[in-house]
Structure formats: C-alpha cells, structure tokens
Biotite code that builds the C-alpha atoms (Angstrom):
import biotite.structure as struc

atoms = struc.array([
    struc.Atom([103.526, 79.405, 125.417], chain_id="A", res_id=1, res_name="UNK", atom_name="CA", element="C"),
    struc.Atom([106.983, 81.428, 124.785], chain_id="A", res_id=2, res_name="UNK", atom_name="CA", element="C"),
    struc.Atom([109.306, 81.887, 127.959], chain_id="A", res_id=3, res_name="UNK", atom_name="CA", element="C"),
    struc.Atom([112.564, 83.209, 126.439], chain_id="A", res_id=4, res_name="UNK", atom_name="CA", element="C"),
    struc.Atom([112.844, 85.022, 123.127], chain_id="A", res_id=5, res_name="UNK", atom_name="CA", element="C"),
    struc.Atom([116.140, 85.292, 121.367], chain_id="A", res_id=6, res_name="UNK", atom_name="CA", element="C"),
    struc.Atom([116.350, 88.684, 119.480], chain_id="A", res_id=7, res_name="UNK", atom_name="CA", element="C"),
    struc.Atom([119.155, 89.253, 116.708], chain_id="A", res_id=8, res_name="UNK", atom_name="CA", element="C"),
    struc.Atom([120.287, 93.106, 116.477], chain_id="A", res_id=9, res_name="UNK", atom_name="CA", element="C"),
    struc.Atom([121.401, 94.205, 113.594], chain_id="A", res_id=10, res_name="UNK", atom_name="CA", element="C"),
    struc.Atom([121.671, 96.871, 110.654], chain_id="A", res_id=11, res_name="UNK", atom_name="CA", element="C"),
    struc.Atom([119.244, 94.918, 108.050], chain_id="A", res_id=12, res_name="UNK", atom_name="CA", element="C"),
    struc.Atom([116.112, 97.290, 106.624], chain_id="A", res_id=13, res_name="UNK", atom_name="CA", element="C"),
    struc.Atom([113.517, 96.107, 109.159], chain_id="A", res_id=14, res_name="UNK", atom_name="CA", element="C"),
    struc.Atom([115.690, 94.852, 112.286], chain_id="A", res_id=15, res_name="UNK", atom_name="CA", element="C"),
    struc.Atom([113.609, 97.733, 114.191], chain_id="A", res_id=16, res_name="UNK", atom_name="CA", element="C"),
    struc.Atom([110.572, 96.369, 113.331], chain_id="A", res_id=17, res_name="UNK", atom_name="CA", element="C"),
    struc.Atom([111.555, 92.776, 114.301], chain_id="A", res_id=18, res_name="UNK", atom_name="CA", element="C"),
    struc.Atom([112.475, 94.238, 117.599], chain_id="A", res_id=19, res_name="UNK", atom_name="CA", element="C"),
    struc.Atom([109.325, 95.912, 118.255], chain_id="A", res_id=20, res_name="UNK", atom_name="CA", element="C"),
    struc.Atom([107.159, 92.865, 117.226], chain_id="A", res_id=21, res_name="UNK", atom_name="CA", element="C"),
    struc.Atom([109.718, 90.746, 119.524], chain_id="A", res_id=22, res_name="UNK", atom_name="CA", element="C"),
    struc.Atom([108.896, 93.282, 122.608], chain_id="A", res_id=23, res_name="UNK", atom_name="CA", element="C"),
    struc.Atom([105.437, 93.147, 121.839], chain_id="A", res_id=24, res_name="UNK", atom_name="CA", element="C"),
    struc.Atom([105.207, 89.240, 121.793], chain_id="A", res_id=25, res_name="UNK", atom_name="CA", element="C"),
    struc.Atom([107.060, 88.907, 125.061], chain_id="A", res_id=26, res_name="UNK", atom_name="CA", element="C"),
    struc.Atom([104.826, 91.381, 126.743], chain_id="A", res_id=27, res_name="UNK", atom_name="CA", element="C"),
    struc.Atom([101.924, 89.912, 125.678], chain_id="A", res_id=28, res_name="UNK", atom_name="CA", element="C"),
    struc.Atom([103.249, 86.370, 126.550], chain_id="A", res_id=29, res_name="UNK", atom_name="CA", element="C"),
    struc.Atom([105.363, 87.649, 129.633], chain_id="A", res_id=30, res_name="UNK", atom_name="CA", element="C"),
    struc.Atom([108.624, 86.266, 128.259], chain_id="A", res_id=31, res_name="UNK", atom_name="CA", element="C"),
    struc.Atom([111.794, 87.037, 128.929], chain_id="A", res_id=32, res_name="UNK", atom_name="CA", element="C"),
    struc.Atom([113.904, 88.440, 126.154], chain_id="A", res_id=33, res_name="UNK", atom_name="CA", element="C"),
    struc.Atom([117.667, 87.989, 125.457], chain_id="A", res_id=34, res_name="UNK", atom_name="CA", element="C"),
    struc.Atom([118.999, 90.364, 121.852], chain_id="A", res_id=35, res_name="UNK", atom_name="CA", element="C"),
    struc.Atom([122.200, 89.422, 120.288], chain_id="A", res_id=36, res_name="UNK", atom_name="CA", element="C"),
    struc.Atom([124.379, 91.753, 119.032], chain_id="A", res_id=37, res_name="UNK", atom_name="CA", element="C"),
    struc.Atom([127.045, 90.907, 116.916], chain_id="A", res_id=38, res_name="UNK", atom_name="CA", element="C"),
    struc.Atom([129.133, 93.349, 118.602], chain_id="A", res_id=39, res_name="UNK", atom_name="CA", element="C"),
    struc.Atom([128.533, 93.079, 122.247], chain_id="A", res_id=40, res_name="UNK", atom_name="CA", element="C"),
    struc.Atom([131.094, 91.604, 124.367], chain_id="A", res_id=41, res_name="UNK", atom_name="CA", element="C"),
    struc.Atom([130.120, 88.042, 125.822], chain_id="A", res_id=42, res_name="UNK", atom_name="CA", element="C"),
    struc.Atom([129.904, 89.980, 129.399], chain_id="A", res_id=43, res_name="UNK", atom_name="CA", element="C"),
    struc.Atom([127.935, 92.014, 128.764], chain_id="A", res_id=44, res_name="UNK", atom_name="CA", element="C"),
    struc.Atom([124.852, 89.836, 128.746], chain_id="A", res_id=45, res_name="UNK", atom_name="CA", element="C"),
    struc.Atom([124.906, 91.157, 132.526], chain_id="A", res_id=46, res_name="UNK", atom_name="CA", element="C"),
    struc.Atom([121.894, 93.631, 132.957], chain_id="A", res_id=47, res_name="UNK", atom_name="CA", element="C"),
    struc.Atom([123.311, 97.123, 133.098], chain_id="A", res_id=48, res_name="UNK", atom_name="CA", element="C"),
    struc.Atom([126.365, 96.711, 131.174], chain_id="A", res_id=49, res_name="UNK", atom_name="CA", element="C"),
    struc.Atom([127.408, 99.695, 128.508], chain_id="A", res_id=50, res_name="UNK", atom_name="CA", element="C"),
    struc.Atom([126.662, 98.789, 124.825], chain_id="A", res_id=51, res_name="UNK", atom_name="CA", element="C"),
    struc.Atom([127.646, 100.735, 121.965], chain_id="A", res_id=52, res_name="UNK", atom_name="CA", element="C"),
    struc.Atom([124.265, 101.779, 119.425], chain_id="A", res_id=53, res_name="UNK", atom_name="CA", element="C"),
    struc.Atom([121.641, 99.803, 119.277], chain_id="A", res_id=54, res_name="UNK", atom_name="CA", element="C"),
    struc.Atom([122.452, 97.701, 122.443], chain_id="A", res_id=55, res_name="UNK", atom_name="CA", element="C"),
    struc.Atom([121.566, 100.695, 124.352], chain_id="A", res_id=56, res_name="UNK", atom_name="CA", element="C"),
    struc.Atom([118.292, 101.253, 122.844], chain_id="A", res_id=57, res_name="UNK", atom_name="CA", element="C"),
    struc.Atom([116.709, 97.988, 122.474], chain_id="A", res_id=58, res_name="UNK", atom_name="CA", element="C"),
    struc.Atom([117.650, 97.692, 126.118], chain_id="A", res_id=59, res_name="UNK", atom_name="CA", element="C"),
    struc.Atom([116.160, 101.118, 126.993], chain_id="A", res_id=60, res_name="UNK", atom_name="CA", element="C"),
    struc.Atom([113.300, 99.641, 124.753], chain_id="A", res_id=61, res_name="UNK", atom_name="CA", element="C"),
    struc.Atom([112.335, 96.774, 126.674], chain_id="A", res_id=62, res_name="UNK", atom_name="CA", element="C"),
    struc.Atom([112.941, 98.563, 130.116], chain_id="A", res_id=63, res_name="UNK", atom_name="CA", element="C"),
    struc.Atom([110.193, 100.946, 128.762], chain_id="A", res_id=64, res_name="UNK", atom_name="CA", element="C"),
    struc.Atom([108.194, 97.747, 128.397], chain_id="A", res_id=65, res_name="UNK", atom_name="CA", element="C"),
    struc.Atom([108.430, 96.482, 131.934], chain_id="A", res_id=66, res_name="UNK", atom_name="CA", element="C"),
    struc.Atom([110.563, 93.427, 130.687], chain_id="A", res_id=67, res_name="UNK", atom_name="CA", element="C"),
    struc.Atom([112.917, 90.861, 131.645], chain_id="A", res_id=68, res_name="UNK", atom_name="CA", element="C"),
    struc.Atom([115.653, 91.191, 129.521], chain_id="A", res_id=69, res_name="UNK", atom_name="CA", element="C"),
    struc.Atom([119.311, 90.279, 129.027], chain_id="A", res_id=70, res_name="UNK", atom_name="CA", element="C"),
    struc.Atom([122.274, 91.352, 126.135], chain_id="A", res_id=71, res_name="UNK", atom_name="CA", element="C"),
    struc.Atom([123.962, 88.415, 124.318], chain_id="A", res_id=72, res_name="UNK", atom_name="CA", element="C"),
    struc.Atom([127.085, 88.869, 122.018], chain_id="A", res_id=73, res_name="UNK", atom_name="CA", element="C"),
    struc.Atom([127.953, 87.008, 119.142], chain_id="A", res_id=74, res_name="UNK", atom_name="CA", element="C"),
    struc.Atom([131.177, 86.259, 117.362], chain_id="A", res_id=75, res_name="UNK", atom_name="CA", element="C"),
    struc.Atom([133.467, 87.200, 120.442], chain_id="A", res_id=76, res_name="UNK", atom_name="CA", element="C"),
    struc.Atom([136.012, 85.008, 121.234], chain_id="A", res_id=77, res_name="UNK", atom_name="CA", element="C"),
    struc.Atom([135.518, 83.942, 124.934], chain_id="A", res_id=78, res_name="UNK", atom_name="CA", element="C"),
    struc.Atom([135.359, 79.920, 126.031], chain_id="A", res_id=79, res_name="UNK", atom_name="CA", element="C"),
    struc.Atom([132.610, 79.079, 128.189], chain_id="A", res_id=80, res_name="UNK", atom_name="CA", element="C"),
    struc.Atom([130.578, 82.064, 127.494], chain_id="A", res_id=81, res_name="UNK", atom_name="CA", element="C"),
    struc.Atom([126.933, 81.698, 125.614], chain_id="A", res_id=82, res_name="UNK", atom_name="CA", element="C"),
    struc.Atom([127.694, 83.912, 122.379], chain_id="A", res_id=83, res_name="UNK", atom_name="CA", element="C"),
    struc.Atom([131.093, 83.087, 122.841], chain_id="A", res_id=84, res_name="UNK", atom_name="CA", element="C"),
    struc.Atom([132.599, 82.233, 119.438], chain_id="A", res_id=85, res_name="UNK", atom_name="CA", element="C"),
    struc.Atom([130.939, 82.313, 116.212], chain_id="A", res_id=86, res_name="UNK", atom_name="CA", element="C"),
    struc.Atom([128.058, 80.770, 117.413], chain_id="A", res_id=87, res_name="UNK", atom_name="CA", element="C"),
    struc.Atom([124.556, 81.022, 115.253], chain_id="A", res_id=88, res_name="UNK", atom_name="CA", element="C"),
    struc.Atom([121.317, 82.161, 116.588], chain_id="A", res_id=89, res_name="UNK", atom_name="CA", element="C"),
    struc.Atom([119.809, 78.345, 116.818], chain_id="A", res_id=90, res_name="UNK", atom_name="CA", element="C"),
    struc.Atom([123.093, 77.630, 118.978], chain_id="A", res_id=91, res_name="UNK", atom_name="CA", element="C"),
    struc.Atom([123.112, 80.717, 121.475], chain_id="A", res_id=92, res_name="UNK", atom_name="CA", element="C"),
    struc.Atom([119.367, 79.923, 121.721], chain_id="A", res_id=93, res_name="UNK", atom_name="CA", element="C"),
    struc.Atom([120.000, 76.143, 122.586], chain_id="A", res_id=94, res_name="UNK", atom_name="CA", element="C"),
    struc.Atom([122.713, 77.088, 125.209], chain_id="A", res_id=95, res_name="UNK", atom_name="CA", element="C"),
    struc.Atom([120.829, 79.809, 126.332], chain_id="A", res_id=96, res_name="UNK", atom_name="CA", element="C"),
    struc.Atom([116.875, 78.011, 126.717], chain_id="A", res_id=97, res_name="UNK", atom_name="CA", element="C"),
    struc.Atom([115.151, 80.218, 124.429], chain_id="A", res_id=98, res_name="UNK", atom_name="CA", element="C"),
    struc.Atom([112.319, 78.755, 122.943], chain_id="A", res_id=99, res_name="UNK", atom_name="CA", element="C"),
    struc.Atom([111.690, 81.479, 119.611], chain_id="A", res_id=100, res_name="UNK", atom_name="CA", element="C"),
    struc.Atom([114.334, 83.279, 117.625], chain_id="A", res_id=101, res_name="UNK", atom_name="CA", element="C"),
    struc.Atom([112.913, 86.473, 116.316], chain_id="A", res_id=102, res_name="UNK", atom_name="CA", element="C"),
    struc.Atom([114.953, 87.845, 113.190], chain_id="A", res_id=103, res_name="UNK", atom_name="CA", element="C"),
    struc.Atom([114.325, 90.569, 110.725], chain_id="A", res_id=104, res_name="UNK", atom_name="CA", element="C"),
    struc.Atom([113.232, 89.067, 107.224], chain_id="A", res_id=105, res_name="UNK", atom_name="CA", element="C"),
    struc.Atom([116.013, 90.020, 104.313], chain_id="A", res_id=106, res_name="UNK", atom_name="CA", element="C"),
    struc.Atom([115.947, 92.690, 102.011], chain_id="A", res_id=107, res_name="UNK", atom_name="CA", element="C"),
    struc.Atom([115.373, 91.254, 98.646], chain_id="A", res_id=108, res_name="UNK", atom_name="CA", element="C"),
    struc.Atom([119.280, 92.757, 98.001], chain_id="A", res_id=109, res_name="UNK", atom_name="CA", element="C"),
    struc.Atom([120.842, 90.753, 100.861], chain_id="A", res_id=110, res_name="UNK", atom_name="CA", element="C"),
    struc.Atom([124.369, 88.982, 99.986], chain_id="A", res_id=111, res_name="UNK", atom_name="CA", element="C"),
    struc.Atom([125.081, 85.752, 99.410], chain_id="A", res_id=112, res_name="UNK", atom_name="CA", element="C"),
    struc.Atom([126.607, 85.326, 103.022], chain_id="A", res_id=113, res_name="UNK", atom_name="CA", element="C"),
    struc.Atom([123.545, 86.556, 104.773], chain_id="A", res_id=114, res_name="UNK", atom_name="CA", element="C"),
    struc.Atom([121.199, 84.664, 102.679], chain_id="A", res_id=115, res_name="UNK", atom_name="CA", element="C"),
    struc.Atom([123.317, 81.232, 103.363], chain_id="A", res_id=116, res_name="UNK", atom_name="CA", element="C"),
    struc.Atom([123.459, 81.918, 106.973], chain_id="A", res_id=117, res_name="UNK", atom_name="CA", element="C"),
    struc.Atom([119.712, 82.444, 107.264], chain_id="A", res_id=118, res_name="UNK", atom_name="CA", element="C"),
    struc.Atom([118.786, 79.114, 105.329], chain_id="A", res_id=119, res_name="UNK", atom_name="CA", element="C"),
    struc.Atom([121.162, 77.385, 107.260], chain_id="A", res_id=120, res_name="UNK", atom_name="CA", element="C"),
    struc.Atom([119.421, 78.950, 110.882], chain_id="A", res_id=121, res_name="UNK", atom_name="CA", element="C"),
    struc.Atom([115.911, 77.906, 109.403], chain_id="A", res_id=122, res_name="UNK", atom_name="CA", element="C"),
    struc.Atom([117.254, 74.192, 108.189], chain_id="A", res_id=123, res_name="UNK", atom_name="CA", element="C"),
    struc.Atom([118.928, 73.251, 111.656], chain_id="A", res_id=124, res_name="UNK", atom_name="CA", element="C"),
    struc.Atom([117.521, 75.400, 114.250], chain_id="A", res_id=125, res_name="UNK", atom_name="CA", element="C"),
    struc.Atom([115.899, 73.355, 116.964], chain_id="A", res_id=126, res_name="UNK", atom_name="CA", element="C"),
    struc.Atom([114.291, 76.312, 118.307], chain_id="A", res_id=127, res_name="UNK", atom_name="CA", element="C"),
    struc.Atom([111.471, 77.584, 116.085], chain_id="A", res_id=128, res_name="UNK", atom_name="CA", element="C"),
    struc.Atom([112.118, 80.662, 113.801], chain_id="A", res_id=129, res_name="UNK", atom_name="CA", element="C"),
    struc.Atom([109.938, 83.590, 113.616], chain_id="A", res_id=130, res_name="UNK", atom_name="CA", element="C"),
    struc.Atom([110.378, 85.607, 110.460], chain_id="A", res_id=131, res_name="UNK", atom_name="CA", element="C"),
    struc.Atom([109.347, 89.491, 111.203], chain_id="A", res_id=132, res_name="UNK", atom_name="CA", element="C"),
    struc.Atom([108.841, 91.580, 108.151], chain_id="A", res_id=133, res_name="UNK", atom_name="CA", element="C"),
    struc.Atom([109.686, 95.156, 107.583], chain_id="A", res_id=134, res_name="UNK", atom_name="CA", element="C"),
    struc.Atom([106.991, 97.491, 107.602], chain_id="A", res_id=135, res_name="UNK", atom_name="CA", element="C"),
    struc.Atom([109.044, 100.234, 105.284], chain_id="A", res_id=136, res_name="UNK", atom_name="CA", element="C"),
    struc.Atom([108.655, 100.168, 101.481], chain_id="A", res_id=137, res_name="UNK", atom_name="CA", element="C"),
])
C-alpha cells in the first residue's frame, strides 16, 4: 500500500486535522511520513533539527506515534536540496518518493492564490492527492 506520505503544514482551518488523519494512515499502513513546512529550512529535514511552531509539534506528534518521520521545507532557496526552491507538493513528493500527499481541504473563503495552487497540485501531481476535511464547523 502507502510507504511515504508527504504532509503539508500549514495555518488553513483544518491543517490539524489533515495531520492527524495523515499520522493515523501511516500508522495503520506503517509508512513513513515526511511534513512540509513552508517555513522550515531545507536542512532541517534532518531528524532532530529545531523548527519554529508547528514543526515542533507535528514532529512531537508522530514521535508519540512510534513513526518514521522526516521535516521538509518549502520555498527556501537552496540548490540541490528536496524543498529547495519554490517547489509544489507533487514536486517535493516526486524528488522525495512519496507515494500520497495529504493536504488540508480549503476553507470555502480561501484566496484566489491558494485555490489556483491547489487545482494546479490536483491537475499535475503524479503522486495521488488525498483531500482531508476539517472536522470544525
């Protein structure tokens, strides 16, 4: 089944939920897990590194869980690093061998920038997309 899930990390209503469901898969599955955070430096994808917010607790997170797990950034400049560059979630997960991206679906509010980037991951992506929805009202 799944060996590698790629997790985006960020502020959207929901993301927490989309993490959760993420962890939950790759237990179940025993997959290793890699979360992107738009603010993490490329380095520190290595295991143990110091990340600001919620790179800190999804890694605590899937520690809890007992899983293999790694911190990707995205939108650092950095040649030769995966999430070097502005790379999109279908790229890092390509580069990286991830076979699902897990994302947080978008608020019915979400601009026009995150709504074009999203139909443009689920259009090209060669790595299937799983859509997790927020359980808040």
């Amino acid at each position: 089944m799944y060996r590698h899930l790629l997790v985006t990390v960020d502020d959207a209503p929901g993301g927490i939920d989309a993490i959760g469901d993420a962890l939950e898969l790759a237990r179940a599955v025993g997959a290793r897990v890699t979360f992107v955070l738009p603010a993490a430096a490329p380095d520190s994808r290595l295991s143990g590194a110091r990340l600001p917010g919620h790179g800190a607790k999804v890694e605590a997170a899937a520690r809890a869980q007992g899983l293999s797990h790694g911190i990707a950034g995205a939108g650092q400049p950095g040649a030769g690093h995966p999430g070097a560059g502005d790379a999109s979630p279908g790229v890092l997960a390509g580069e990286l061998g991830c076979d699902l991206i897990g994302v947080a679906a978008l608020p019915p509010d979400a601009d026009a920038v995150a709504r074009a980037q999203r139909r443009q991951l689920l259009a090209t992506s060669g790595v299937p997309v799983l859509v997790c929805p927020s359980r808040r009202a």
